[in-house]
N, C-alpha and C positions, 0 to 999 in steps of 0.2 A: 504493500500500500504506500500510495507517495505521502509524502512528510506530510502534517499537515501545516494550513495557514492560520499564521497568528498574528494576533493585534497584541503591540508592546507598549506597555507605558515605561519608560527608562528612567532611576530615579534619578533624582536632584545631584545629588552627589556619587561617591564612590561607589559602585555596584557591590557586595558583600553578601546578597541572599535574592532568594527569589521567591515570587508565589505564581504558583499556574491555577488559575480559575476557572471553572467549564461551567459552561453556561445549560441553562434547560434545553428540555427536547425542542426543536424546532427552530431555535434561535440561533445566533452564530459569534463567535468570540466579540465582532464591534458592535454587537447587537447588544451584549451587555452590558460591555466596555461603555457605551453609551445613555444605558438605563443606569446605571450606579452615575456616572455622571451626572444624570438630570437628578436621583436621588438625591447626591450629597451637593448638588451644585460647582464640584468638580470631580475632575479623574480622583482614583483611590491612588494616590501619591505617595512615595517616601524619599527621605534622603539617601537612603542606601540599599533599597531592595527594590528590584526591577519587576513588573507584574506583568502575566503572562498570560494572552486571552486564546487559546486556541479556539479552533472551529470544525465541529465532527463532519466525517464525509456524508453528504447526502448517502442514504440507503431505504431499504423497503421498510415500511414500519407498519406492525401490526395492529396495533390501536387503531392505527388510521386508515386498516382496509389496504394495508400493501402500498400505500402512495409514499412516495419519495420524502425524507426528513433528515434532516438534518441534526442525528441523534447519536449517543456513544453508544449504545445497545437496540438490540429489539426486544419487547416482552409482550407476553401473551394477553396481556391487561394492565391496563393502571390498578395496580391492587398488592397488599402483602401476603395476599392469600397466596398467591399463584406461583409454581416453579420460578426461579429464575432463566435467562435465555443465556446459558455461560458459555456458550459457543460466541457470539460476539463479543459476552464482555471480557473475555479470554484476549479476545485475537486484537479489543481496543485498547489493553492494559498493555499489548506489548507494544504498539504503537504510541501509546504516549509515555511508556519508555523510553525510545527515543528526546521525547522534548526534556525530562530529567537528563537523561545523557549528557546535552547540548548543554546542561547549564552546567553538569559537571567538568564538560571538556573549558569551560569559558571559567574554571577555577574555583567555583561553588559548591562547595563540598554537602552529601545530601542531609546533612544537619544541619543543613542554613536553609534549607527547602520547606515549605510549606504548598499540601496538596488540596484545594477544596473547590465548593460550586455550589450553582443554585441546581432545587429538583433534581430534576436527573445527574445533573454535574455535578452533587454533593454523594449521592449514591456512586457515580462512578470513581471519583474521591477517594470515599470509602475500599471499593475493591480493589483499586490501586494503591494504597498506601497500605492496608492491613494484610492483602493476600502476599504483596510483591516487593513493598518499598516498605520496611519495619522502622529504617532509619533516616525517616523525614522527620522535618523540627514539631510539624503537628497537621491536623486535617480540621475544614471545616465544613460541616453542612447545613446549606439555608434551605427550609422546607423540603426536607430529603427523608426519606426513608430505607430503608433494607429489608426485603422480604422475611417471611417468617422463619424459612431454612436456609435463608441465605448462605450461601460458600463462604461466605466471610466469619461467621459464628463457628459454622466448622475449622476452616482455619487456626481457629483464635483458640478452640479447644485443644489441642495439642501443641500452643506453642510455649515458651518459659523466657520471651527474651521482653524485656522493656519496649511497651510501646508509646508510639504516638499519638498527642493526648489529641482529644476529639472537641472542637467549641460548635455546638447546635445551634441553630434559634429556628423557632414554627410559629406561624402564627394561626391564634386557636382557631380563626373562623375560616382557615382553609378547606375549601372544600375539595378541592383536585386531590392533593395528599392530608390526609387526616393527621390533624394536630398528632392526636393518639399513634399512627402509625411511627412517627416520629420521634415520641415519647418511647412507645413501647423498644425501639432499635436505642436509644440512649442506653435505657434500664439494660438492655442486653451484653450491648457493650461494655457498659462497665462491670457487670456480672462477670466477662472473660478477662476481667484483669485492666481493662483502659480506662484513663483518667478522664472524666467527659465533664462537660459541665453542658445545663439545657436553659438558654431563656424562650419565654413563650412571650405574646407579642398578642394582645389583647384585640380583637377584632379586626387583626390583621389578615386578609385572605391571600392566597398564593403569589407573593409579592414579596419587592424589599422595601423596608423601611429604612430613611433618615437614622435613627437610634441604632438599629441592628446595625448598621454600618462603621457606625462611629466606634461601639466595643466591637467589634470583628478588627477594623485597624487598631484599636489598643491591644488585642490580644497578640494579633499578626505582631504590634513591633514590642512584645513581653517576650514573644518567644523568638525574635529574629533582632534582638536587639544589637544597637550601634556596637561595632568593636573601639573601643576607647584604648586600649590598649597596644592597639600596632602603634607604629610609626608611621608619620607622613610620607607616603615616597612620591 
């Protein structure tokens, strides 16, 4: 599969870490790039971590009766009831392997990484950072869920190494992904050992908010914080 296309916000200063964000089903890396922009009234900006908007390849999508989308996976429903599709999200996990690659080869080592997304991009998130990349700085997911047998739970049951901590926010009056579905994958996860933290987001429906925004960039620069300790070179 060819690379994919990304929309890059570069920060201010010295580059030192990165975060790659995936956007929901349907939408496309400056699709969101753009909606967090109109959110916060600017791009999500730092001094020294470069943010990183990928864009999934159109593919057939089932929800949508086989029509073309622009999604990291296919699944048989919007629901937690339902299998997962691990055939695709298999074969997108090694594809956006690569884009971690690219920032390891550019000197970013993957503890200065941070993996998250809205909807679908926080689910995908999730299987990329917990099945395949254990040594990211932390994963975030807005309005996201994980199936009920998700591969990722399985995963998580046999594994003993330190993971990466997980920041949630839902909000309750979503009705696309259920507050609760989101709730219930926090509870899960941190039952397998991961550090989570969940805010919910009072009559908020399948959207970002202004607030969510603002502690998501405090958390991103808690965990990617400035090195003060190099030297100027």
């Amino acid at each position: 599969m060819a690379a994919l296309q990304r929309s890059v916000v570069s920060p201010a200063g010295r580059h030192s870490a990165s975060v790659i964000l995936l956007h929901g089903s349907g939408d496309t890396g400056p699709g969101v790039r753009a909606w967090i922009k109109q959110v916060l009234n600017q791009d999500l900006v730092f001094q020294h971590i470069k943010v990183i908007y990928p864009t999934a390849p159109a593919r057939p999508y089932t929800p949508m009766r086989g029509a073309l989308s622009t999604v990291w996976f296919d699944r048989w429903k919007i629901s937690n009831e339902c299998p997962e599709h691990i055939e695709t999200i298999d074969s997108m996990c090694r594809v956006l392997t690569n884009v971690i690659d690219d920032e390891v080869k550019n000197g970013i080592s993957k503890n200065k990484i941070i993996l998250g997304g809205f909807s679908m991009g926080g689910g995908m998130a999730m299987h990329l950072a917990y099945r395949y990349h254990q040594d990211v700085a932390g994963v975030f997911a807005l309005s996201s869920f994980l199936n009920k047998t998700s591969a990722v739970y399985q995963a998580l049951q046999k594994n003993e190494s330190v993971l990466p901590e997980l920041f949630q926010c839902h909000g309750t009056a979503d009705e696309l992904v259920l507050h609760s579905w989101g709730e219930e994958t926090n509870k899960m996860l941190k039952s397998l050992g991961v550090a989570t933290s969940f805010h919910s987001f009072p009559n908020l429906n399948h959207e970002l908010h202004k607030t969510e925004l603002e502690k998501l960039s405090s958390w991103i620069v808690k965990k990617l914080p400035v090195e003060t300790a190099m030297s100027n070179e």
